[in-house]
N, C-alpha and C positions, 0 to 999 in steps of 0.2 A: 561648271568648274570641277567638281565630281569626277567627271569623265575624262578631263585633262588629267590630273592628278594621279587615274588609273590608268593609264596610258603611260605617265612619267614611269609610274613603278614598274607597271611592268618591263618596261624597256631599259631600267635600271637591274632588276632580275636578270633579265637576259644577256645583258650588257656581263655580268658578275659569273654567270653561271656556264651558258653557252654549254654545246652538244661535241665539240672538240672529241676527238678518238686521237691516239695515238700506236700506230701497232708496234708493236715490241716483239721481231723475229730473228732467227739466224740461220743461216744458212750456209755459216762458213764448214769447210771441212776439219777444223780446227776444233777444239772443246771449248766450250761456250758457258761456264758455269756460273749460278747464281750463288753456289757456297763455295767452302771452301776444300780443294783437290789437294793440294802440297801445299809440303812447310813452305818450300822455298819461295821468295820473292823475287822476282828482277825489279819488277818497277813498279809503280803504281801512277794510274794515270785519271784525269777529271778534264771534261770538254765538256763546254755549253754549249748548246748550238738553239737558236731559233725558231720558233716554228708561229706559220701563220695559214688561218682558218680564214673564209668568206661566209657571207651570207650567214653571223650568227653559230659558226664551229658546224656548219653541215657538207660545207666544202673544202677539203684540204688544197691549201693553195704552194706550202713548202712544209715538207716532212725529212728531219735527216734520215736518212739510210743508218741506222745502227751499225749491221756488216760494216761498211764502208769506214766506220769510227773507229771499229774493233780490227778490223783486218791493220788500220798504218800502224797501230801499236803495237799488235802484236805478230808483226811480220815475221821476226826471226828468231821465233820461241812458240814454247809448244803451244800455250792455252792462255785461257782466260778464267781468271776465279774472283769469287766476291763482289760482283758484276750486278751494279743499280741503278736505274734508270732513271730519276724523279721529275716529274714537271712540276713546275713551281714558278708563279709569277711574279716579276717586279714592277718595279716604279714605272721601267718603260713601258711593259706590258699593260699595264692598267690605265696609263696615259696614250697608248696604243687605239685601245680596247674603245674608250669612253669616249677617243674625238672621234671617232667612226661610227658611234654609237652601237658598238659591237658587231656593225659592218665587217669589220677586219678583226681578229680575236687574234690574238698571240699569249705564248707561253714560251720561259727558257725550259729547255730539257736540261738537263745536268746526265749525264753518263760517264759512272765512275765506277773502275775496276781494280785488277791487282795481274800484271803480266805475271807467266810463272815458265822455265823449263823444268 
């Protein structure tokens, strides 16, 4: 019974924890900043997007592209300021997570900036 038990937990650990990486790059030719460049604001913008791991967070299965976020907002303006990325899990995530037994790992990313000319 013992050995059940450590088996459950551990695989509740893993289930909670997981090896998940998310790379955070840019590559636009546009300015990319994480503080703040100018007063001025155009817009301020916030996107969730999904992301799902196999095997325990060792295999990335869908990763957004950041660029790709950052480039439709800020098409026709100079840059990007104040620019934060956070992974942060919910209800689905954890209900995700747990009927898979950490099989499938998901997190929301939240990416949220501030457009500027």
């Amino acid at each position: 019974m013992r050995k059940a038990e450590a088996v459950i937990a551990l695989a509740l650990i893993i289930t909670v924890v997981g090896c998940a990486t998310i790379p955070i790059e840019s590559k636009m030719k546009k300015p990319v900043s994480m503080t703040k460049m100018k007063d001025t604001q155009v817009k301020h913008f916030v996107v969730q997007k999904q992301v799902f791991w196999a095997f325990w967070g060792l295999v990335p299965l869908r990763q957004p592209k950041i660029d790709k976020v950052i480039e439709r907002e800020v098409a026709d303006h100079t840059g990007v300021q104040n620019l934060k990325v956070t992974a942060k899990h919910s209800l689905a995530n954890y209900i995700v997570t747990l009927m898979t037994i950490s099989f499938i790992h998901s997190k929301t990313i939240v990416i949220d900036g501030e457009v500027y000319d």
